[in-house]
C-alpha positions as CSV (number, residue, x, y, z in Angstrom):
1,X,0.0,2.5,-6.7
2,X,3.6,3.1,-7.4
3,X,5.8,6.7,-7.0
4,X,3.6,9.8,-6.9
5,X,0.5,7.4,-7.9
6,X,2.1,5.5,-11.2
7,X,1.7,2.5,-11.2
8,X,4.1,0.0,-12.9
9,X,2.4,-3.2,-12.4
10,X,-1.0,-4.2,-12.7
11,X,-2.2,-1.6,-9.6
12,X,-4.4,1.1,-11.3
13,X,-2.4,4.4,-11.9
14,X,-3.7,7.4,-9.5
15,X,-1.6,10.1,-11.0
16,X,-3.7,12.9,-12.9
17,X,-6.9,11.0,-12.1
18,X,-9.7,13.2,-11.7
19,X,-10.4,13.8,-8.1
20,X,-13.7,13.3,-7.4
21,X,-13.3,9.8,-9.1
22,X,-10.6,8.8,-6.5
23,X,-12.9,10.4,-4.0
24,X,-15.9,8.3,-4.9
25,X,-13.7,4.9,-5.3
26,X,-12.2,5.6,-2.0
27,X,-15.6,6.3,-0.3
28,X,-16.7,2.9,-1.7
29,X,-13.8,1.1,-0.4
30,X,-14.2,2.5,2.6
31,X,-17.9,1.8,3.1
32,X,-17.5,-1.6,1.4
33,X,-19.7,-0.5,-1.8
34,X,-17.0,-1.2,-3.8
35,X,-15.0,-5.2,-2.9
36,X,-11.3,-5.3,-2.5
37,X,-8.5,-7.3,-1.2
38,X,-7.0,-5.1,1.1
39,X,-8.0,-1.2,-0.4
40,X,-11.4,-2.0,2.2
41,X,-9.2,-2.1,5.0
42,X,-7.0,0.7,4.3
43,X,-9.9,2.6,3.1
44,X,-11.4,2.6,7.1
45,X,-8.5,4.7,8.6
46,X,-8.6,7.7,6.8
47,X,-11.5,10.2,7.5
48,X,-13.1,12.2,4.7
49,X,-11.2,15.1,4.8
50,X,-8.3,13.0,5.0
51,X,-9.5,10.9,1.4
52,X,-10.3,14.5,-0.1
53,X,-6.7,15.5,0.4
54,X,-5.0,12.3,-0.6
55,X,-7.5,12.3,-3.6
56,X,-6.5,16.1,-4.8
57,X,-3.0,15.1,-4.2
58,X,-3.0,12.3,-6.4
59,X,-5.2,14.2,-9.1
60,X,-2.3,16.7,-9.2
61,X,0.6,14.4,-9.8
62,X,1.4,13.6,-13.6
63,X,0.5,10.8,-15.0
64,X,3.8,9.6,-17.2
């Protein structure tokens, strides 16, 4: 998703996201509500409190 969550390519941009959205997309990834090429997998080996950090870290950054 590119430095600090902006992306430069087609990868969606995390930075300044809201953080229960990346939350809620993470949680479907990870129970595979929500299809994926490889965010499914990834999504599997972090535990909740883990997403909830990575989520509020992202939703900090700034999106340029």
């Amino acid at each position: 998703h590119g430095t600090n969550g902006v992306s430069v390519g087609e990868v969606e941009t995390l930075a300044g996201k809201p953080r229960d959205e990346i939350v809620r997309k993470m949680q479907d990834f990870k129970t595979g509500a929500k299809p994926a090429t490889v965010m499914h997998q990834l999504a599997k080996g972090y535990t909740d409190e883990q997403i909830q950090l990575l989520a509020g870290w992202f939703a900090a950054q700034k999106a340029k």
